[in-house]
SEZATOR-995949 format. One record per residue: residue number from 0; residue in three letters; x, y, z of N, C-alpha, C in turn. Coordinates in Angstrom, 1 decimal, always signed. Example, Ala and Ser with C-alpha at 12.3 -4.5 7.8 and 13.67 -1.06 7.14 Angstrom:
! SEZATOR-995949
NODE   resi   resn     n.px     n.py     n.pz    ca.px    ca.py    ca.pz     c.px     c.py     c.pz
NODE      0    ALA    +13.2     -5.7     +7.8    +12.3     -4.5     +7.8    +13.2     -3.3     +7.8
NODE      1    SER    +12.8     -2.2     +7.1    +13.7     -1.1     +7.1    +12.9     +0.0     +7.9
END
This chain:
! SEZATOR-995949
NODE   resi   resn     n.px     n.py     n.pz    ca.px    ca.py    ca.pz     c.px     c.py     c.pz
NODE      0    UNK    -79.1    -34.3    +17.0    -77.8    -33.8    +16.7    -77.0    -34.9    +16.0
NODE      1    UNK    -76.0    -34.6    +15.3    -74.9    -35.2    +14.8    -74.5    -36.3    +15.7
NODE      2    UNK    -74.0    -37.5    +15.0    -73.8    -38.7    +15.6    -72.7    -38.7    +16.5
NODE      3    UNK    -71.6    -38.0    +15.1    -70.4    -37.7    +15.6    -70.1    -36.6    +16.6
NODE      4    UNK    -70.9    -35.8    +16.2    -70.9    -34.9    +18.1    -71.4    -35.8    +19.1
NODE      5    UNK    -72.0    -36.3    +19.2    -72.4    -37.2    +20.0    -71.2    -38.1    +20.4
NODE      6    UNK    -70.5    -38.6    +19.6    -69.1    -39.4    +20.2    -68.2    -38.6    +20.8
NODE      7    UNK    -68.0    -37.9    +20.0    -66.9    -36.4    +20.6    -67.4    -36.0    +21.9
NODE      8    UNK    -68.5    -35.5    +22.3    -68.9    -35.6    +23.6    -68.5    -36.1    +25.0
NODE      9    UNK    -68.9    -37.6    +24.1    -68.8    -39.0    +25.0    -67.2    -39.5    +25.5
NODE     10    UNK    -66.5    -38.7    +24.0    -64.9    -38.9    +25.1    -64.5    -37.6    +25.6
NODE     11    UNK    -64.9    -36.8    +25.3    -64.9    -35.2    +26.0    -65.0    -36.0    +28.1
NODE     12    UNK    -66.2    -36.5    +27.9    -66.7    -36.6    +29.2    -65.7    -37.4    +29.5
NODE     13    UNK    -65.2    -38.7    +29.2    -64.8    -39.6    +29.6    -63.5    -39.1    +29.6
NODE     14    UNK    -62.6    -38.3    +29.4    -61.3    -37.7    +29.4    -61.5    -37.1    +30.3
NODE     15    UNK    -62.6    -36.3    +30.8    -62.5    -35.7    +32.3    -62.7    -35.9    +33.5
NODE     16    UNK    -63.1    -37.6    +33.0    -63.5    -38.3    +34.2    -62.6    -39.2    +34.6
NODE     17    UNK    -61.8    -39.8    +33.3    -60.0    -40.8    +33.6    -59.3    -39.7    +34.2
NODE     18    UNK    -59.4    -38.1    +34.3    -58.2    -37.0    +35.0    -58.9    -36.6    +36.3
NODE     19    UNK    -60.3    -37.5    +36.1    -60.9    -37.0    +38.0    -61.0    -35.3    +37.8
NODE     20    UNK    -61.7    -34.8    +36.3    -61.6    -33.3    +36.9    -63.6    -33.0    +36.9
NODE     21    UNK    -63.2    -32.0    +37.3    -65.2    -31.3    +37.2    -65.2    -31.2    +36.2
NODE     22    UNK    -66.4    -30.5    +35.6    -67.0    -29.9    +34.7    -65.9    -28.3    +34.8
NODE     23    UNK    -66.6    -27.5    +36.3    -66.0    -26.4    +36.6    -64.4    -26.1    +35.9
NODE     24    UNK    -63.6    -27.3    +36.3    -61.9    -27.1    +36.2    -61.9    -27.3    +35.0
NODE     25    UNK    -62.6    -27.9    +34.0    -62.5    -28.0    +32.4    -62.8    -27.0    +31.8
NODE     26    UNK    -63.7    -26.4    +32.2    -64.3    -25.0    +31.6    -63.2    -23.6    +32.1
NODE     27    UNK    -63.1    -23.6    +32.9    -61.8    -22.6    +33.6    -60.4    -22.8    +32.9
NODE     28    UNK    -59.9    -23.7    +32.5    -58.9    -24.0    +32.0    -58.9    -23.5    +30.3
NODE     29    UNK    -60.0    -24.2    +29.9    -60.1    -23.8    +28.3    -60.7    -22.2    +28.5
NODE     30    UNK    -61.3    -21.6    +29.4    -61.7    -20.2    +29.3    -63.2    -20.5    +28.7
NODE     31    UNK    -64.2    -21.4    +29.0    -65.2    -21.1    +28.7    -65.9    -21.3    +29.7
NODE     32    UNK    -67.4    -21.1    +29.7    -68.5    -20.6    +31.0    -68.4    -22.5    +31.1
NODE     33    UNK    -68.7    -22.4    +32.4    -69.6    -24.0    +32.8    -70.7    -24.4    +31.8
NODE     34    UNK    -71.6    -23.4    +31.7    -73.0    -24.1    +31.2    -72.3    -24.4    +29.5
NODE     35    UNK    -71.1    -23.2    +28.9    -70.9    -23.9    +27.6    -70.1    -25.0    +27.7
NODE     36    UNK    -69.7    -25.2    +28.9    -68.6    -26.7    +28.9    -69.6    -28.4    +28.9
NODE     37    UNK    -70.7    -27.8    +29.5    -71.9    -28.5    +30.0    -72.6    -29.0    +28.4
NODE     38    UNK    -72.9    -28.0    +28.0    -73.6    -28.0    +26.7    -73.0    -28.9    +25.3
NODE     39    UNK    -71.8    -28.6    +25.6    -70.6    -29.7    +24.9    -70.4    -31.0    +25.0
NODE     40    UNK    -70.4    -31.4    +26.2    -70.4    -32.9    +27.1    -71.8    -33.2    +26.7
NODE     41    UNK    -73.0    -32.7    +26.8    -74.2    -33.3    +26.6    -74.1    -34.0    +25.0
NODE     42    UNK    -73.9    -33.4    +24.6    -73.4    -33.6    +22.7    -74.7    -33.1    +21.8
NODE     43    UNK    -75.5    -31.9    +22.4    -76.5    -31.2    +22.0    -76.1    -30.4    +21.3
NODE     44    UNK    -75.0    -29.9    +21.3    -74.4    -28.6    +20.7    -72.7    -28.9    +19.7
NODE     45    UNK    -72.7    -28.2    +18.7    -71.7    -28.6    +17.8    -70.4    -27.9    +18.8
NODE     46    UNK    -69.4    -28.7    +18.7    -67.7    -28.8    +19.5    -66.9    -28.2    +18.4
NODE     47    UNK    -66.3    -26.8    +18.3    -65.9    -26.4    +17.8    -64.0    -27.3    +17.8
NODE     48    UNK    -63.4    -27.4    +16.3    -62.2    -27.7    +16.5    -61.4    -27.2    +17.4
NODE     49    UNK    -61.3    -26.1    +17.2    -60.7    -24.5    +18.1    -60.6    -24.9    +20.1
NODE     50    UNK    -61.8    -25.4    +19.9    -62.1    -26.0    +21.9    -61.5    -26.8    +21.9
NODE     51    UNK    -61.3    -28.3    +20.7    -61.2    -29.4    +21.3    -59.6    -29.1    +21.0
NODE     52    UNK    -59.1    -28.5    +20.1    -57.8    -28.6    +20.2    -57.1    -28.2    +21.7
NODE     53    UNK    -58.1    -26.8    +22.3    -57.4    -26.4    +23.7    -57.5    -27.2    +24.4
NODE     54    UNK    -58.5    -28.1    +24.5    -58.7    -29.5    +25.3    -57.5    -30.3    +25.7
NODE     55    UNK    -57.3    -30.5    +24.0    -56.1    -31.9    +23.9    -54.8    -31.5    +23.8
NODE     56    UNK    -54.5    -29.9    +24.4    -52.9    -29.1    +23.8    -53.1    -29.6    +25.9
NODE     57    UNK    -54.3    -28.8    +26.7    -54.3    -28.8    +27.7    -54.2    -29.6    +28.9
NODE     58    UNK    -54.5    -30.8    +28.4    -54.2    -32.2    +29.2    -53.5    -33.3    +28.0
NODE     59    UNK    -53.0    -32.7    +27.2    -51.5    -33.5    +26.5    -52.0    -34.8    +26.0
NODE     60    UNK    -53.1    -34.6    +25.4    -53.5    -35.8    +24.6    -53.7    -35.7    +23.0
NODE     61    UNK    -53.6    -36.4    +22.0    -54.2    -36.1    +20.8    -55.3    -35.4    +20.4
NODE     62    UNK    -55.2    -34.6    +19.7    -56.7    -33.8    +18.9    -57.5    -34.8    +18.7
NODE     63    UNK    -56.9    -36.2    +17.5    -57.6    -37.3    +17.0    -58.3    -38.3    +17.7
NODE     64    UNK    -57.4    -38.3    +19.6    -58.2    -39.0    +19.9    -59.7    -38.1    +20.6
NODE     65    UNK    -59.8    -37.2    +20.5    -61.1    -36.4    +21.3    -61.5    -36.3    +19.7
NODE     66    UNK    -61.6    -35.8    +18.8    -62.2    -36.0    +17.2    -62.6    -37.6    +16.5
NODE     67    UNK    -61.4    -38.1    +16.4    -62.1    -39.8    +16.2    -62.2    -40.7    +16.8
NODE     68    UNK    -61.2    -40.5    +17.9    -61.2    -41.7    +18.7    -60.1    -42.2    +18.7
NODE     69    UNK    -59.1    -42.3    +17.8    -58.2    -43.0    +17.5    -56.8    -41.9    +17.3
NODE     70    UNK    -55.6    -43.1    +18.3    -54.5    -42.8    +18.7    -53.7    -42.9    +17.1
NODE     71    UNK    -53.2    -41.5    +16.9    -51.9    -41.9    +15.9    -50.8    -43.0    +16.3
NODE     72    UNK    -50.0    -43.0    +15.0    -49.2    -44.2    +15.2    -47.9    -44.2    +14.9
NODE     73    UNK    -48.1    -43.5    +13.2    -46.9    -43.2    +12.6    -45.8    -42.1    +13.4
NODE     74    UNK    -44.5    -42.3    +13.2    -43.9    -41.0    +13.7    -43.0    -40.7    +12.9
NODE     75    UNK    -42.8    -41.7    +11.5    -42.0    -40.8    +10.4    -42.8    -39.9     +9.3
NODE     76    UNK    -43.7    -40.4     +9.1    -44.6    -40.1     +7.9    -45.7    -40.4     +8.0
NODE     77    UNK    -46.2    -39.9     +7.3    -48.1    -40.3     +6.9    -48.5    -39.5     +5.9
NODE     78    UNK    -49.1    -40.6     +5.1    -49.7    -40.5     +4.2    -51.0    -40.4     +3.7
NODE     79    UNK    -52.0    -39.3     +3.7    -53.0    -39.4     +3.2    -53.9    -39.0     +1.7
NODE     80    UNK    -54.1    -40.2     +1.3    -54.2    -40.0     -0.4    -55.6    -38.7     -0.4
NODE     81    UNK    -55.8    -38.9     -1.8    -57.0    -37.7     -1.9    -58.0    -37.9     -1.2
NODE     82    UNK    -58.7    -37.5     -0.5    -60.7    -37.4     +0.0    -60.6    -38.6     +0.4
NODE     83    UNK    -59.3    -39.4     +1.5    -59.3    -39.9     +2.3    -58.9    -40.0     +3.7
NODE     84    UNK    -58.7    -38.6     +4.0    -59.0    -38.1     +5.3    -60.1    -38.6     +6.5
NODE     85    UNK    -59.2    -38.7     +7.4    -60.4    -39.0     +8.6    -61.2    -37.6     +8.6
NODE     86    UNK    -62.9    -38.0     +8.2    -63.3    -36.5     +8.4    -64.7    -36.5     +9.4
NODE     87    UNK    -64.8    -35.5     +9.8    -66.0    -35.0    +10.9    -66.9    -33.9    +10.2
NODE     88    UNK    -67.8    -34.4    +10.5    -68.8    -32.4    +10.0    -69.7    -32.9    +11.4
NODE     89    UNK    -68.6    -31.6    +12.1    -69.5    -31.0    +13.2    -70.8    -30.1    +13.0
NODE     90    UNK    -71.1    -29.5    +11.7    -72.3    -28.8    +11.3    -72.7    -29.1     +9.8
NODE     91    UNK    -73.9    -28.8     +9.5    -74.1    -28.9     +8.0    -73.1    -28.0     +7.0
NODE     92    UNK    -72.3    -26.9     +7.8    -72.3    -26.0     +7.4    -70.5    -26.3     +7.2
NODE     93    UNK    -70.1    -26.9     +8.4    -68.1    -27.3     +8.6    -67.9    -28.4     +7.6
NODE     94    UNK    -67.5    -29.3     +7.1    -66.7    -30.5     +7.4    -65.1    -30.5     +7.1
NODE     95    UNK    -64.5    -30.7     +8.4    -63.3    -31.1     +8.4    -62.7    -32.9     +8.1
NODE     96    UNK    -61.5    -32.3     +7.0    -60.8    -33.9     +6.9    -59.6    -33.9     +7.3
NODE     97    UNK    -59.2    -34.5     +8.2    -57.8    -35.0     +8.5    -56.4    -35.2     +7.7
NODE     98    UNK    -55.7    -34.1     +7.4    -54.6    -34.9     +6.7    -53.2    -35.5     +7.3
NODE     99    UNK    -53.9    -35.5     +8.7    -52.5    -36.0     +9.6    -52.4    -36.9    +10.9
NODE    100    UNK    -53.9    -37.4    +10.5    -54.6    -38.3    +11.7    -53.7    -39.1    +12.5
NODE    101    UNK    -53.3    -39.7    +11.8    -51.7    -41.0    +12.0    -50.6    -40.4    +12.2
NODE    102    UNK    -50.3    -39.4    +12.2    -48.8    -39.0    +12.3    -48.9    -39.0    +14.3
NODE    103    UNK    -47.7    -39.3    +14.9    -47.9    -38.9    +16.3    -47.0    -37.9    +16.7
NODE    104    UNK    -47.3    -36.8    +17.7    -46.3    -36.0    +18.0    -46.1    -34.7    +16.8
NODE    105    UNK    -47.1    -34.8    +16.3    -47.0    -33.1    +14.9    -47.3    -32.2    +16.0
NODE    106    UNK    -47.1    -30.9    +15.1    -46.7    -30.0    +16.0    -47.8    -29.0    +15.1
NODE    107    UNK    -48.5    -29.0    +14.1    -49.3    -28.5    +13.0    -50.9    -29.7    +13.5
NODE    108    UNK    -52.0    -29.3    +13.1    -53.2    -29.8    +12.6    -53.4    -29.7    +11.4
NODE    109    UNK    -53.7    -29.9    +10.3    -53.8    -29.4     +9.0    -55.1    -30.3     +8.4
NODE    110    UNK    -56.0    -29.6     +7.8    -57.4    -30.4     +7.4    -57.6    -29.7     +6.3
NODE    111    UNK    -58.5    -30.6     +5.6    -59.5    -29.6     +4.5    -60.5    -29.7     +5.0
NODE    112    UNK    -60.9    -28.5     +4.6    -62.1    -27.7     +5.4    -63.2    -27.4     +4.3
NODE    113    UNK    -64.5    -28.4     +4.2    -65.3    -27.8     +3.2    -66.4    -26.9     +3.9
NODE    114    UNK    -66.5    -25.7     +3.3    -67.6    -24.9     +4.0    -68.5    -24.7     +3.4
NODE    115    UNK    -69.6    -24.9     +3.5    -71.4    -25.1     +2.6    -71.9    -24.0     +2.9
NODE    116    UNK    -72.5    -23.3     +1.9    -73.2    -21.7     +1.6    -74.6    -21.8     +2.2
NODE    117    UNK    -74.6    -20.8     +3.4    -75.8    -20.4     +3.6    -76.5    -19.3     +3.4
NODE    118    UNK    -77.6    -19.1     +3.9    -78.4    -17.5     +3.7    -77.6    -16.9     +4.3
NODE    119    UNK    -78.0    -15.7     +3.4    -76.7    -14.6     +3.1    -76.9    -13.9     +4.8
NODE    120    UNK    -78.2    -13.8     +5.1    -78.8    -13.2     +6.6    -77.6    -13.6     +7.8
NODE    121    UNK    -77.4    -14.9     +7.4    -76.8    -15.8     +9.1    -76.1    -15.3     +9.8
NODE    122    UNK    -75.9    -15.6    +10.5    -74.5    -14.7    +11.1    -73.4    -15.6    +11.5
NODE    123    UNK    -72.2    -15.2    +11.2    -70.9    -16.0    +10.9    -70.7    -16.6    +12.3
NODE    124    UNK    -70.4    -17.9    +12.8    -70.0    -18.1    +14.1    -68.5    -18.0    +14.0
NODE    125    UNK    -68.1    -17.1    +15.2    -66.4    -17.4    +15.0    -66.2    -17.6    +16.4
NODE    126    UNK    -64.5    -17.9    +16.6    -64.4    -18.9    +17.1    -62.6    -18.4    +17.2
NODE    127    UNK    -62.3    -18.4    +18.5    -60.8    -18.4    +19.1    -60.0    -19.1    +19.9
NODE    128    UNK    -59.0    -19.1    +19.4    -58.1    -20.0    +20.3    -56.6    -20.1    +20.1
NODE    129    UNK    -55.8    -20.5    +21.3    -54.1    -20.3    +21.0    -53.9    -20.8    +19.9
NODE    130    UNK    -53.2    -20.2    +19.2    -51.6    -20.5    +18.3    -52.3    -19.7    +17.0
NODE    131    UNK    -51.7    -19.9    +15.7    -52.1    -19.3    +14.7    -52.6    -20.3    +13.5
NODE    132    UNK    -53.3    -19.6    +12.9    -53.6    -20.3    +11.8    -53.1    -20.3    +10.3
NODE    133    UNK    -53.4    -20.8     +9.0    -53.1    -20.8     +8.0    -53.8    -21.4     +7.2
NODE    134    UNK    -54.5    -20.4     +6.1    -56.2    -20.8     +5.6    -55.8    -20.4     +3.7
NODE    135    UNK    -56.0    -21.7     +3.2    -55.1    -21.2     +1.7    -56.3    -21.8     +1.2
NODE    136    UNK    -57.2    -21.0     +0.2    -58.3    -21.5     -0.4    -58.0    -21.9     -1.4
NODE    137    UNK    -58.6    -23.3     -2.0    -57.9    -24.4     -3.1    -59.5    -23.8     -3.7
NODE    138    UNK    -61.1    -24.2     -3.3    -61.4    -23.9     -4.6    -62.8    -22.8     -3.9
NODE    139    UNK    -63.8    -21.9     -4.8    -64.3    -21.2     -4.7    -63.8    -19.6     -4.0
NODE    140    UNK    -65.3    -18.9     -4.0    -65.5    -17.8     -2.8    -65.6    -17.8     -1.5
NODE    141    UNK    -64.3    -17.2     -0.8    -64.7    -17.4     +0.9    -64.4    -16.1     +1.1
NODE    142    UNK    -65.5    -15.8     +2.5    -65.0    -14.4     +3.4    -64.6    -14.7     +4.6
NODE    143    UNK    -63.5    -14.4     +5.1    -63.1    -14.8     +6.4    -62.8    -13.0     +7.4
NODE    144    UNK    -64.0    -13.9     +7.9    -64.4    -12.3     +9.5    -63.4    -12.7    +10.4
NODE    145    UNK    -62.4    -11.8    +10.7    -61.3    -11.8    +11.9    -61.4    -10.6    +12.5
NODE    146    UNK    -61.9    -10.6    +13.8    -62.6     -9.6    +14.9    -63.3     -9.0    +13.7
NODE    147    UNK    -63.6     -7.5    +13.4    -64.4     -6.7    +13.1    -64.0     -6.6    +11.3
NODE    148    UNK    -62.9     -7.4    +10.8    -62.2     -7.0     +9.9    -63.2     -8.3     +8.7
NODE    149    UNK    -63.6     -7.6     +7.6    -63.9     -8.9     +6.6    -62.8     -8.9     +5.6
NODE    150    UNK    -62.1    -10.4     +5.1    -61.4    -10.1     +4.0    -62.3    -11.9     +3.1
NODE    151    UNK    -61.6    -10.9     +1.8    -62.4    -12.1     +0.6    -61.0    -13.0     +0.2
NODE    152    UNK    -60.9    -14.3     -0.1    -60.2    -14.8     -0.6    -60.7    -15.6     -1.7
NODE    153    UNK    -59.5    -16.0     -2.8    -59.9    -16.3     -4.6    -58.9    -17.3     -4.1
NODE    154    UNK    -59.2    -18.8     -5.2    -58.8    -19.8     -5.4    -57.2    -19.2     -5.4
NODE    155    UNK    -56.1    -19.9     -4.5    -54.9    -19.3     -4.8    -54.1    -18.7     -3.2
NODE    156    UNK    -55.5    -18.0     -2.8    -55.2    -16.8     -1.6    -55.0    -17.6     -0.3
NODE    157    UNK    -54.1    -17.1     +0.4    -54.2    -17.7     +1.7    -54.0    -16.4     +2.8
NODE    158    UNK    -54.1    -16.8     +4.2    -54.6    -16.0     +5.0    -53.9    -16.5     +6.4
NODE    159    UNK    -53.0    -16.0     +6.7    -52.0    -16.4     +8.0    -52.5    -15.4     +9.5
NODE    160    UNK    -52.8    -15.7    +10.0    -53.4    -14.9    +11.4    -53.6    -15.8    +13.1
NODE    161    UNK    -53.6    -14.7    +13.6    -53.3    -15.1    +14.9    -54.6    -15.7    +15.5
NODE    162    UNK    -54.7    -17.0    +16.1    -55.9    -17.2    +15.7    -56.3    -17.1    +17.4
NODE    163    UNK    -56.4    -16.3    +18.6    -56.8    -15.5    +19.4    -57.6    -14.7    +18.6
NODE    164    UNK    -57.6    -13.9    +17.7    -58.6    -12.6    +17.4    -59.6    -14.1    +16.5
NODE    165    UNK    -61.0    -13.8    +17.7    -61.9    -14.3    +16.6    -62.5    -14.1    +15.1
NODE    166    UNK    -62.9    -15.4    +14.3    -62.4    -15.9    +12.9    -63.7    -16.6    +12.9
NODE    167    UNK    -64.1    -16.3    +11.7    -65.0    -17.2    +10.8    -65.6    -17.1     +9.4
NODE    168    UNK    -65.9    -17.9     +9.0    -65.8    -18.1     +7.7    -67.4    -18.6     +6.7
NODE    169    UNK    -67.3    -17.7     +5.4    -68.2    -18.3     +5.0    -68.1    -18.0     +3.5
NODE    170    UNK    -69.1    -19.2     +2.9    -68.6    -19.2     +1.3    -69.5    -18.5     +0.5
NODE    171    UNK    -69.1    -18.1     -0.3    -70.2    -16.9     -1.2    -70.5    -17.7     -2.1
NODE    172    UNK    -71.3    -17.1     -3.0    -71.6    -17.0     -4.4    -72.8    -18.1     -4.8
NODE    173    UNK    -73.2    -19.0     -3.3    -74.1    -19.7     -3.4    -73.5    -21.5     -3.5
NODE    174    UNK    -72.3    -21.0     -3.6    -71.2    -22.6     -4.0    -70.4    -22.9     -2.7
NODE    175    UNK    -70.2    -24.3     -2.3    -69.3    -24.9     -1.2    -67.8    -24.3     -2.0
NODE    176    UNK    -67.1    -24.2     -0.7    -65.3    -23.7     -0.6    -64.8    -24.9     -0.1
NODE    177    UNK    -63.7    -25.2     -1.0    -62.4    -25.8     -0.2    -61.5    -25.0     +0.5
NODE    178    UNK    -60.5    -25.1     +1.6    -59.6    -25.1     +2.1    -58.8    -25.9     +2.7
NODE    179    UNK    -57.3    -25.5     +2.9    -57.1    -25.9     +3.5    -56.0    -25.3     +4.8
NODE    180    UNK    -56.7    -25.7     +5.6    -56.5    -24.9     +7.1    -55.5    -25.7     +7.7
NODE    181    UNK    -54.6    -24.9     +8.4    -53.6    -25.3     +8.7    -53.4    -25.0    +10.5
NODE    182    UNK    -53.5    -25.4    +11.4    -53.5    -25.1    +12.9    -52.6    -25.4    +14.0
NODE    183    UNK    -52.0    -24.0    +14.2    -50.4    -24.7    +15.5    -50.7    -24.0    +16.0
END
Protein backbone atom coordinates (compact mmCIF):
# COMPACT_ATOMS: atom_id res chain seq x y z
CA UNK A 1 0.00 0.00 0.00
CA UNK A 2 0.75 3.65 -0.24
CA UNK A 3 3.41 5.12 1.81
CA UNK A 4 1.41 7.92 2.62
CA UNK A 5 -1.47 5.80 3.82
CA UNK A 6 0.78 4.21 5.73
CA UNK A 7 1.65 7.61 7.68
CA UNK A 8 -1.93 8.68 7.89
CA UNK A 9 -2.53 5.57 9.62
CA UNK A 10 0.25 5.86 11.92
CA UNK A 11 -1.11 9.24 13.28
CA UNK A 12 -4.73 8.05 12.93
CA UNK A 13 -3.46 5.51 15.74
CA UNK A 14 -1.43 7.73 17.53
CA UNK A 15 -4.24 10.42 17.94
CA UNK A 16 -6.30 7.80 19.55
CA UNK A 17 -3.95 6.76 21.76
CA UNK A 18 -2.59 10.70 23.07
CA UNK A 19 -7.00 10.84 23.71
CA UNK A 20 -6.68 7.21 25.53
CA UNK A 21 -9.71 6.18 23.20
CA UNK A 22 -10.41 2.41 21.72
CA UNK A 23 -10.63 1.55 18.48
CA UNK A 24 -14.52 0.84 19.42
CA UNK A 25 -15.23 4.82 20.62
CA UNK A 26 -13.44 5.96 17.32
CA UNK A 27 -15.44 4.00 15.11
CA UNK A 28 -18.91 4.89 16.96
CA UNK A 29 -18.24 8.40 16.90
CA UNK A 30 -17.31 8.79 13.15
CA UNK A 31 -20.27 6.08 12.43
CA UNK A 32 -18.15 3.48 11.05
CA UNK A 33 -18.04 -0.48 11.88
CA UNK A 34 -14.90 -1.44 14.11
CA UNK A 35 -13.35 -3.81 11.64
CA UNK A 36 -13.50 -0.50 9.01
CA UNK A 37 -11.96 1.63 11.79
CA UNK A 38 -9.41 -1.31 12.29
CA UNK A 39 -8.69 -1.61 8.56
CA UNK A 40 -7.72 2.20 8.49
CA UNK A 41 -5.26 2.18 11.50
CA UNK A 42 -3.56 -0.93 9.92
CA UNK A 43 -2.76 1.42 6.81
CA UNK A 44 -3.87 -1.52 4.38
CA UNK A 45 -6.66 0.21 3.18
CA UNK A 46 -6.96 3.75 1.40
CA UNK A 47 -8.45 6.67 4.24
CA UNK A 48 -10.90 8.43 2.61
CA UNK A 49 -10.68 12.51 3.08
CA UNK A 50 -14.47 12.41 4.02
CA UNK A 51 -13.35 10.08 7.37
CA UNK A 52 -10.37 11.88 8.16
CA UNK A 53 -11.98 15.20 8.09
CA UNK A 54 -14.87 13.64 10.69
CA UNK A 55 -11.91 12.54 12.62
CA UNK A 56 -10.26 15.97 12.95
CA UNK A 57 -13.82 18.22 13.06
CA UNK A 58 -14.40 15.31 16.00
CA UNK A 59 -11.64 15.62 18.38
CA UNK A 60 -10.75 19.38 17.25
CA UNK A 61 -7.65 18.82 15.60
CA UNK A 62 -6.35 19.81 12.10
CA UNK A 63 -7.35 17.80 8.85
CA UNK A 64 -3.46 18.62 7.94
CA UNK A 65 -2.17 17.31 10.88
CA UNK A 66 -3.96 13.59 10.37
CA UNK A 67 -3.15 14.14 6.18
CA UNK A 68 0.52 15.49 6.48
CA UNK A 69 1.52 15.74 9.57
CA UNK A 70 1.95 19.20 9.87
CA UNK A 71 0.32 21.96 12.07
CA UNK A 72 -0.82 25.16 10.16
CA UNK A 73 0.57 28.36 11.10
CA UNK A 74 -0.60 31.25 9.25
CA UNK A 75 -3.82 32.88 10.51
CA UNK A 76 -4.01 35.87 8.14
CA UNK A 77 -3.27 34.44 4.88
CA UNK A 78 -1.73 31.78 2.87
CA UNK A 79 -0.53 31.47 -0.07
CA UNK A 80 -0.28 28.67 -2.36
CA UNK A 81 1.35 29.16 -5.73
CA UNK A 82 0.41 26.75 -8.70
CA UNK A 83 1.04 22.61 -8.28
CA UNK A 84 2.45 23.50 -4.99
CA UNK A 85 0.07 22.19 -2.84
CA UNK A 86 0.75 19.87 0.00
CA UNK A 87 -0.62 16.78 -1.92
CA UNK A 88 -1.54 13.04 -1.00
CA UNK A 89 -2.92 10.29 -3.53
CA UNK A 90 -4.60 8.12 -1.22
CA UNK A 91 -5.30 5.83 -4.49
CA UNK A 92 -3.99 5.65 -8.07
CA UNK A 93 -7.18 6.77 -8.92
CA UNK A 94 -7.61 10.36 -6.06
CA UNK A 95 -4.87 12.79 -5.68
CA UNK A 96 -5.65 15.51 -3.50
CA UNK A 97 -3.53 18.98 -3.24
CA UNK A 98 -3.79 21.28 -0.49
CA UNK A 99 -4.56 24.88 -1.08
CA UNK A 100 -4.83 25.78 2.51
CA UNK A 101 -2.39 23.57 4.43
CA UNK A 102 -0.92 26.68 6.47
CA UNK A 103 -3.84 28.66 7.10
CA UNK A 104 -4.92 27.84 10.94
CA UNK A 105 -8.48 27.91 12.06
CA UNK A 106 -10.38 27.92 8.19
CA UNK A 107 -13.49 27.00 8.28
CA UNK A 108 -13.47 25.51 4.32
CA UNK A 109 -10.89 22.57 3.12
CA UNK A 110 -10.39 23.38 -0.45
CA UNK A 111 -8.00 20.96 -2.70
CA UNK A 112 -7.44 20.16 -6.27
CA UNK A 113 -8.53 17.04 -6.80
CA UNK A 114 -7.01 15.10 -9.78
CA UNK A 115 -9.11 12.07 -10.71
CA UNK A 116 -7.39 9.25 -13.17
CA UNK A 117 -9.74 7.34 -15.67
CA UNK A 118 -10.48 3.90 -15.08
CA UNK A 119 -12.34 0.93 -16.78
CA UNK A 120 -15.45 1.99 -17.61
CA UNK A 121 -16.73 -1.59 -15.56
CA UNK A 122 -15.43 -0.23 -11.88
CA UNK A 123 -17.61 0.72 -9.70
CA UNK A 124 -17.52 4.35 -8.33
CA UNK A 125 -16.54 4.35 -4.54
CA UNK A 126 -18.58 6.98 -2.76
CA UNK A 127 -18.20 8.31 0.20
CA UNK A 128 -20.27 10.62 2.98
CA UNK A 129 -19.91 12.91 5.42
CA UNK A 130 -21.06 16.21 7.47
CA UNK A 131 -21.16 19.53 5.91
CA UNK A 132 -21.39 20.28 2.18
CA UNK A 133 -19.41 20.32 -0.58
CA UNK A 134 -18.36 22.44 -3.70
CA UNK A 135 -16.89 20.61 -6.84
CA UNK A 136 -16.14 23.19 -9.87
CA UNK A 137 -14.36 21.29 -12.71
CA UNK A 138 -11.29 23.39 -14.10
CA UNK A 139 -10.37 20.72 -16.72
CA UNK A 140 -11.83 17.60 -18.63
CA UNK A 141 -15.00 15.02 -18.31
CA UNK A 142 -16.35 14.20 -14.89
CA UNK A 143 -19.51 12.24 -13.62
CA UNK A 144 -20.37 12.77 -10.25
CA UNK A 145 -22.80 9.78 -8.58
CA UNK A 146 -24.77 11.49 -5.63
CA UNK A 147 -26.96 8.62 -4.01
CA UNK A 148 -28.72 7.09 -7.05
CA UNK A 149 -28.50 10.38 -9.17
CA UNK A 150 -25.53 10.61 -12.10
CA UNK A 151 -24.78 14.20 -13.24
CA UNK A 152 -21.95 15.08 -15.97
CA UNK A 153 -19.94 18.11 -15.51
CA UNK A 154 -17.88 20.32 -18.61
CA UNK A 155 -14.82 22.41 -17.84
CA UNK A 156 -16.70 25.53 -16.18
CA UNK A 157 -19.53 23.41 -14.20
CA UNK A 158 -19.63 23.22 -10.65
CA UNK A 159 -21.76 21.17 -8.32
CA UNK A 160 -22.75 22.35 -4.73
CA UNK A 161 -24.36 19.46 -2.54
CA UNK A 162 -24.96 18.19 0.67
CA UNK A 163 -22.27 15.96 1.22
CA UNK A 164 -24.27 13.34 3.68
CA UNK A 165 -25.95 11.85 0.45
CA UNK A 166 -23.17 9.62 -0.81
CA UNK A 167 -20.80 11.08 -3.86
CA UNK A 168 -18.35 9.89 -6.12
CA UNK A 169 -16.66 10.64 -8.89
CA UNK A 170 -15.21 9.60 -12.03
CA UNK A 171 -13.45 10.98 -15.21
CA UNK A 172 -14.61 10.01 -18.66
CA UNK A 173 -13.43 10.00 -21.93
CA UNK A 174 -10.29 8.00 -21.02
CA UNK A 175 -8.43 11.54 -19.73
CA UNK A 176 -7.49 12.60 -15.98
CA UNK A 177 -10.03 15.65 -14.53
CA UNK A 178 -9.14 18.59 -12.58
CA UNK A 179 -11.14 20.01 -9.81
CA UNK A 180 -11.45 21.84 -7.50
CA UNK A 181 -13.28 20.68 -4.36
CA UNK A 182 -14.18 22.72 -1.81
CA UNK A 183 -15.25 21.05 1.82
CA UNK A 184 -17.11 22.66 5.03
Amino acid sequence: MNEQIKQIAARLRGLREVLELTEQEVADSCRLTLEAYKEMESGQVDISVSVLQAISRRYGISLDVLMFGQEPKMNSYFLTRAGSGVSVERTKAYKYEALASGFRGRKVDPFIVTVEPVSDGAKIHLNSHEGQELNLLLEGHLLVRLGDKEVELFPGDSLYFDSLLPHGLRALDGKPVKLLAVIM
